[in-house]
N, C-alpha and C positions, 0 to 999 in steps of 0.2 A: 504494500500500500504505500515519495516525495519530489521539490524545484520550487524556487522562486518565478513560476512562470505564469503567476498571473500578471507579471509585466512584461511578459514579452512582446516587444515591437513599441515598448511605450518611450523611445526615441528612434523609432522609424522615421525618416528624413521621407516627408509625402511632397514630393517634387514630380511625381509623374503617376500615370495611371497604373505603370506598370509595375509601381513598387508596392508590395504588401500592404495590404489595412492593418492600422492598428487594432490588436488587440486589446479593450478596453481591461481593467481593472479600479478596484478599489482598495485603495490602502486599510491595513487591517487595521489601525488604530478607528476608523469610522466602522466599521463593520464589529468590533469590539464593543463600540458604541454603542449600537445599533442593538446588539444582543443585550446590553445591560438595557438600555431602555425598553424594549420589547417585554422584558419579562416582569419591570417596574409597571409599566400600564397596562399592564394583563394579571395587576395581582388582586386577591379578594379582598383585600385589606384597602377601602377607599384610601387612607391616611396615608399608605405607603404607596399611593398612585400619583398624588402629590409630591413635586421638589421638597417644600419645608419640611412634609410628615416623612419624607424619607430619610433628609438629613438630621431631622433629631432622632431618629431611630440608627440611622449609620455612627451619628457620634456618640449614643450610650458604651460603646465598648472604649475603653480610656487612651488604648493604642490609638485612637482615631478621631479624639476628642478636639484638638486644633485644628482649626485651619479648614476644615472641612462645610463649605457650604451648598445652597441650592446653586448657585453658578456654577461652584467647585465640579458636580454634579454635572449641571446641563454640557460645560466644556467637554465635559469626556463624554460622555454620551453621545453628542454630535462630533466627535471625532476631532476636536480642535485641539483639543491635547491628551497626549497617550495615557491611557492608565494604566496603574501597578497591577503588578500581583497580588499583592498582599489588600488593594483596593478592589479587585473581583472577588477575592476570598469573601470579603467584607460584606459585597452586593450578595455572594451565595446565602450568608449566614441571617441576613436581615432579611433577605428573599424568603427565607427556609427551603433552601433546595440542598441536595448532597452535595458532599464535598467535593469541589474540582467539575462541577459539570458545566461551568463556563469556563473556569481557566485554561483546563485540557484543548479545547476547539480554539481557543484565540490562541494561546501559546504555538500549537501546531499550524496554523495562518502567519503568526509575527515571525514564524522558524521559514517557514515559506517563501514569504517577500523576503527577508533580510535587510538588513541596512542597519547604521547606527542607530536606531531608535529602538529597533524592534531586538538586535544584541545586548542594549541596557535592559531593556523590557523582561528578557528572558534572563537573564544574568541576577536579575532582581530578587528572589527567592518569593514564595506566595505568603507571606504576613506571619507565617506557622513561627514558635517560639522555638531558637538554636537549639541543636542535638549535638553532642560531641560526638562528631563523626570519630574523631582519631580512637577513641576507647572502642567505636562497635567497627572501625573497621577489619580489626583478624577477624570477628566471627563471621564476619558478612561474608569476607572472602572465604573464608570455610564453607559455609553454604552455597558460595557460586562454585565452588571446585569440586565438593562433594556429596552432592544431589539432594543438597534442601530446596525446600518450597520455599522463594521468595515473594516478595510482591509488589505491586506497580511502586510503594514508598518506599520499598528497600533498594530499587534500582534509583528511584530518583534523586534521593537522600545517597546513594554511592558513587553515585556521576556528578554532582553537585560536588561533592567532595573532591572527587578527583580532576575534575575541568575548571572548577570556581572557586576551590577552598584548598588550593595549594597540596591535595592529594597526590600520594605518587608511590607507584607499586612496584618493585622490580622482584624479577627479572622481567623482559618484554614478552617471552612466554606466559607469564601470568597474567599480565592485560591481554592480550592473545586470547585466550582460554577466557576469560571475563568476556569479552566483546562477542563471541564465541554462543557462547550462551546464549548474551543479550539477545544475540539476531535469532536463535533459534525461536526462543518467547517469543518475538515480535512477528516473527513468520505464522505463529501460528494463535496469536491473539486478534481483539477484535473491540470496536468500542472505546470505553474509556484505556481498557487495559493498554489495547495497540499504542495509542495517543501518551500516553504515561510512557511507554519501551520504546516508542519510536523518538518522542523527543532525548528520550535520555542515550540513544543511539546517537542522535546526531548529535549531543554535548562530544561524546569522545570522539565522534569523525573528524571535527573541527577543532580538537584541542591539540596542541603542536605534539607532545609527548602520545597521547594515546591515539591519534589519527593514523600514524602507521601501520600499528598493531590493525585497528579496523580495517583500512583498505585492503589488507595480506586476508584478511580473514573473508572481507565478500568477494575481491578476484577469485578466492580460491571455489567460493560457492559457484560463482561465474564459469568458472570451467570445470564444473560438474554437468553433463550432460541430464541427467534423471534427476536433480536439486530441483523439490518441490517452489525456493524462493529465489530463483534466478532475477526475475525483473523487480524485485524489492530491495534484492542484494546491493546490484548494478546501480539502482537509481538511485540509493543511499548515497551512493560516491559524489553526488554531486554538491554535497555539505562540506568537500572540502578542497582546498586551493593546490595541497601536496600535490607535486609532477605525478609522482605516483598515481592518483587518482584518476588525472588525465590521463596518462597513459593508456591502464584500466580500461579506461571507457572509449579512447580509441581504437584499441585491441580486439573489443566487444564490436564496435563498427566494422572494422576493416574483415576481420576473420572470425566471425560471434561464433560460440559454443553451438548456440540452439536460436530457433524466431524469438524467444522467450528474453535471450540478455541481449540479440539484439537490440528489443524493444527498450527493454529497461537504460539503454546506453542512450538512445534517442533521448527518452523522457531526461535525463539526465545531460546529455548534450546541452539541451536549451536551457539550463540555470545557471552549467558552466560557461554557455557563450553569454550572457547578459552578464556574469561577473567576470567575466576575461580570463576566464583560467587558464584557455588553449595559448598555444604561440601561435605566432603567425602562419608557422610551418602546421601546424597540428588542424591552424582551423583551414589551412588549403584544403588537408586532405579531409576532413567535416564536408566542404563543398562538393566534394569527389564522390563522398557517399552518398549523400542527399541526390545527388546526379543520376548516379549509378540505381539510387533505390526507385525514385521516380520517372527514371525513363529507360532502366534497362528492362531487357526482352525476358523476364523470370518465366519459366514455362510455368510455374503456379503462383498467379498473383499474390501478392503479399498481403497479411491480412489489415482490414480495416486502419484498428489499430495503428499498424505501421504507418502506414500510409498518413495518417491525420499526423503522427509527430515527428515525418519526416518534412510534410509542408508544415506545419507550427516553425521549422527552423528557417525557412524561405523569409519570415519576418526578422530571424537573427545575425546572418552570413552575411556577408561583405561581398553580395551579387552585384553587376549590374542590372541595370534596366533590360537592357536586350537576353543576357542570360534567365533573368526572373519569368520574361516570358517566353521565353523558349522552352522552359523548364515546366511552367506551367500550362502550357496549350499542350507539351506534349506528353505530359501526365495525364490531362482533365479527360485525353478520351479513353484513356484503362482506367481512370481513379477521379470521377466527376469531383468528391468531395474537397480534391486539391485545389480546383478552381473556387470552390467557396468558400475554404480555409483563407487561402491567396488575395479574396477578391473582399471578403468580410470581415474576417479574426476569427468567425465562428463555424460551426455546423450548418448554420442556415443560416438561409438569405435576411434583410432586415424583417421584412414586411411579416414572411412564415414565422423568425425567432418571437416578433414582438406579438403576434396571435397566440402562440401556443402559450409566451408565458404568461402573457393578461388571462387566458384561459385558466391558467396553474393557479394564481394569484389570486382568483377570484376565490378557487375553492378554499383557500385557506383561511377564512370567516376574518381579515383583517381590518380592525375598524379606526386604526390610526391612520387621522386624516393629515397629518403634515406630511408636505410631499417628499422633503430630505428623507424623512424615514423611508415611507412606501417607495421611492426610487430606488433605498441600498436593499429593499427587501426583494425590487424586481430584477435587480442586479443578481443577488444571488440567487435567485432561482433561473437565471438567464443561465446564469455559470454553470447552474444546476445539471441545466438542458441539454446548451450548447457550444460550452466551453471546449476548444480542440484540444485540448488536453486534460488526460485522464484525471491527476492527479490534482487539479482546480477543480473538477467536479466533484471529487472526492472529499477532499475541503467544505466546498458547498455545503454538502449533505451534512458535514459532521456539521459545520454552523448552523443550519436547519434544525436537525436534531436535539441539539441544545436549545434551540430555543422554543417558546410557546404553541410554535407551526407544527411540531413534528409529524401528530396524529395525521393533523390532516393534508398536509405535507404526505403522508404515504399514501394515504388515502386517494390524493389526488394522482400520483404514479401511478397506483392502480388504472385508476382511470384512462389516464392515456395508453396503457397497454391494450385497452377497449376497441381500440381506435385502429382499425384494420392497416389507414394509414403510417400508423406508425409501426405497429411489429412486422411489416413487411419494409422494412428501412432501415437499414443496419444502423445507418446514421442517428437514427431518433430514439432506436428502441435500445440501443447498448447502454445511452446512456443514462435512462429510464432505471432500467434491471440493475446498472449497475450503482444508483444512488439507491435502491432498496434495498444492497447490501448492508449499508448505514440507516436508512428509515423503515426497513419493510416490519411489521409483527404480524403475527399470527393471521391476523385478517387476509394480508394479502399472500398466504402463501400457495394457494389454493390456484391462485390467477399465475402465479409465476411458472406452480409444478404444471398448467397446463398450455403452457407454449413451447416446456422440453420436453412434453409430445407431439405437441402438435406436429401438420405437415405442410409442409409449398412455403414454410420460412426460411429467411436467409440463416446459416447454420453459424454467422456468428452471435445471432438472436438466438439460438437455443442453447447455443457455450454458456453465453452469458446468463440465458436462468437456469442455467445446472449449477453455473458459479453463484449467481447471486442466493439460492437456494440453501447453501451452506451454513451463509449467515443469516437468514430469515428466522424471527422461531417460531418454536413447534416445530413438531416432527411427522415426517408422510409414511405411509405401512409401507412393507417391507415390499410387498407387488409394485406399487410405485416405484423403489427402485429398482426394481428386477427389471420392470418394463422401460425404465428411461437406459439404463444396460444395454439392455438385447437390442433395443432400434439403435444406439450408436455406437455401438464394439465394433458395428459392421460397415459402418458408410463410409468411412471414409474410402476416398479415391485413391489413395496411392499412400505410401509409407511414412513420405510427410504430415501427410492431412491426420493419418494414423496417430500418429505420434501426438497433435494436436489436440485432436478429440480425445482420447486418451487421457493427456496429462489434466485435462478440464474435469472428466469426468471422476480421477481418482481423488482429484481437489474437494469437488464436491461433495463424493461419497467420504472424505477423510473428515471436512468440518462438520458433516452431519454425522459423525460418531459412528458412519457404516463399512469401517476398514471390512470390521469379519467379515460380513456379507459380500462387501466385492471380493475378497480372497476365495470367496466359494464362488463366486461366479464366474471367474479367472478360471478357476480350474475345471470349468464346464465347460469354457468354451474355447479351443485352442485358436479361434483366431483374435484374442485378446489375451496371447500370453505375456508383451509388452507390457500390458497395466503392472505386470507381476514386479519390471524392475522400474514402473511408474512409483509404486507404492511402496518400493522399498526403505525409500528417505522416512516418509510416512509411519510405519510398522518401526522401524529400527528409532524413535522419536523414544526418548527415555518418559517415565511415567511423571516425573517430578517437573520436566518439563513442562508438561501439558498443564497438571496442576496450576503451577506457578502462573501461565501465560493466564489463567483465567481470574485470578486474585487483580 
């Protein structure tokens, strides 16, 4: 499940028709905003719907008793000045919502964009009273080496310590082994959990001392062929500046393991070209692939996917005019959605993005009338849509999710999966299923299990709700997965496509807790022997692992 790439193209030089549209974005200190006031005038407590009634309720805790007013308030809120950590703790606490269920989605947003603002921001600690890390760091590291259960605070509070509190472990084999770990949790967490292991991944990616250790530890995941977290691994890399990293994710371009770290090297291309990681020499050869992926003759088109985050980078590279459209006319007639990447910033054209999300919009019962708000709320559900990159939509959702929208928010996903329209359109419907990995419950899982049967869909619309079904909850009987099995063990066309549908489908059956079950279905049917070293990463996952990732 990472880049700073909700600003990409936002110093695109718009001097000609032929050069890329900006891809819009919104700075997360407003969209931080945005979610702390949404949940303020969506509360039962008239008093606390109120600037004053909330600021004498924010200042009874004595931590927070200066300085604090209804301006204090409305600045942050409307995004005019960033707020703390230890100031959302404060919004949660007077809110009465759990702990960290707003700081987690801004934190994962301000690690996203980056910039000085959002490195103090995160650097900031969340308002929680000091722990002497130095006293629990043997045990902790005991438990990371020797198969304790830890949990989302014990990695936060150990990475805090060793990126911001002067922390430091030797030998490099044991941050090795630490980092090791981490990624393992974070591969196979979800929710707040992921968001807690992911940020505290990218503390040590970016920390001079243990940024080594981590890039040696996802290259190595990267050239593992059957490695369940390849494109998470890969895309991780793009949190830091190390050559190494670049490298890494040239390596992955030029000669990728599998379509899988290809992919994750794209997504991760574009937050290293917006922070200049490459050389001059490195981002040549960046051009070369994008060239290459876009207009060479692959006898089996490359998926979706690909394709959107190789034009996402048309808005980053150092093109001419004449190359951009060369580039782009002669993609748009294998890969139409590169011309609307190229020509919009988004998935769709203006006129279809802004229907379908005033459509979305409406379902979500929003009765705040000022337009600053309602613009950052149509924004992120725009992102939500048709953001050409994954991992802003991804964002999206968890911003949604947190806040007051979420129900209806899925609700409304469902709904467009309704829409014959769209699940026949890779374009509309991936990114549909794949924000109900983060908003779908129970209600919609019923709509999801019945498009990885259905038939006459595009088969990245049925990948995708075998994946998004994973993390949906509740659980479908045991025929249900027997029958989503037996129709795609067998379609694929050829050894690649194999391979594909495969590792989707043992994904699926892994986060829904159906390893056994596919193990016995493997072994019934020899032409899905594959899954067998699909699922090997999978099966071989230690038990305390698993544990952990879900604390």
């Amino acid at each position: 499940m990472g880049e700073a790439r909700a600003g990409e193209g936002d110093d695109v030089v718009r001097t000609a028709t032929a050069r890329p549209a900006v891809i819009r974005w919104t700075p997360w200190p407003v969209r931080a905003g945005w979610l702390l006031r949404a949940h303020r005038l969506r509360h039962s407590d008239s008093e606390l719907r109120r600037l004053p009634g909330f600021a004498r309720a924010y200042c009874k805790d004595p931590r927070h008793a200066g300085g604090i007013s209804p301006s204090s308030l409305s600045r942050w809120e409307n995004g005019l000045v960033p707020v703390t950590a230890g100031c959302i703790r404060r919004y949660e606490d007077v809110l009465g919502l759990a702990p960290h269920r707003l700081l987690l989605p801004i934190q994962t947003i301000a690690r996203h964009e980056g910039g000085p603002a959002a490195a103090a921001f995160l650097r900031g600690g969340d308002g929680a009273p000091d722990t002497d890390w130095d006293r629990r760091i043997d045990s902790l590291l005991d438990q990371v080496l020797d198969g304790g259960v830890l949990t989302g605070a014990d990695w936060d509070g150990l990475t805090r310590w060793a990126a911001y509190g002067g922390g430091r472990v030797f030998p490099g084999r044991i941050r090795q082994a630490v980092v090791h770990r981490l990624l393992e949790e974070t591969l196979v967490s979800d929710g707040n959990s992921w968001m807690r292991r992911f940020e505290a991944l990218s503390r040590l990616m970016a920390d001079p001392l243990w940024g080594p250790e981590a890039i040696a530890v996802c290259a190595g995941v990267a050239e593992q062929s059957e490695h369940a977290g390849s494109i998470e691994a890969v895309c991780a890399l793009d949190g830091s500046p190390h050559p190494d990293a670049g490298r890494t994710v040239l390596r992955q371009l030029t000669d990728p393991t599998t379509a899988d770290s290809l992919y994750g090297a794209l997504l991760a291309a574009a937050r290293k070209t917006r922070k200049r990681h490459f050389t001059t020499e490195q981002t040549r050869t960046l051009v070369d692939v994008v060239d290459g992926l876009l207009t060479g003759g692959a006898r089996v088109p490359h998926p979706l996917c690909t394709v959107e985050a190789a034009a996402v980078l048309l808005h980053r590279l150092p093109l001419s005019a004449a190359h951009t459209t060369r580039l782009t006319a002669t993609a748009a007639d294998r890969y139409p959605v590169v011309r609307t990447v190229v020509a919009h910033g988004s998935l769709a054209d203006p006129a279809t993005a802004s229907i379908i999300t005033g459509r979305f919009v409406a379902q979500l019962g929003d009765d705040e009338a000022r337009p600053q708000a309602a613009a950052v709320l149509s924004g992120i559900v725009d992102d939500l849509l048709h953001h050409p990159v994954a991992d802003v939509r991804l964002y999206a959702a968890m911003l949604l999710n947190a806040s007051p929208y979420g129900s209806q928010a899925a609700t409304a996903l469902a709904a467009e999966l309704r829409h014959s329209g769209t699940v026949r359109s890779e374009a509309r419907a991936v990114p549909v299923l794949h924000a109900l990995r983060v908003l779908g419950e129970p209600g919609q899982r019923c709509v999801v299990a019945d498009l990885t049967l259905a038939g006459g869909l595009p088969q990245g619309v049925v990948l995708a709700a075998v994946h998004a079904l994973g993390h949906i909850g509740g659980r479908s009987p045991e025929t249900y997965w027997r029958a989503v099995f037996h129709q795609h063990a067998r379609a694929a066309a050829d050894a690649t496509e194999q391979h594909r549908v495969l590792k989707r489908l043992v994904y699926g059956f892994a986060m829904a807790d159906e390893l056994d079950l596919l193990t016995a279905l493997v072994e019934d049917q020899a032409e899905a022997a594959p899954a067998q070293h699909l699922s090997g990463w999978w099966s071989g996952l230690a038990r305390h692992v698993r544990d952990s990732a879900r604390s």
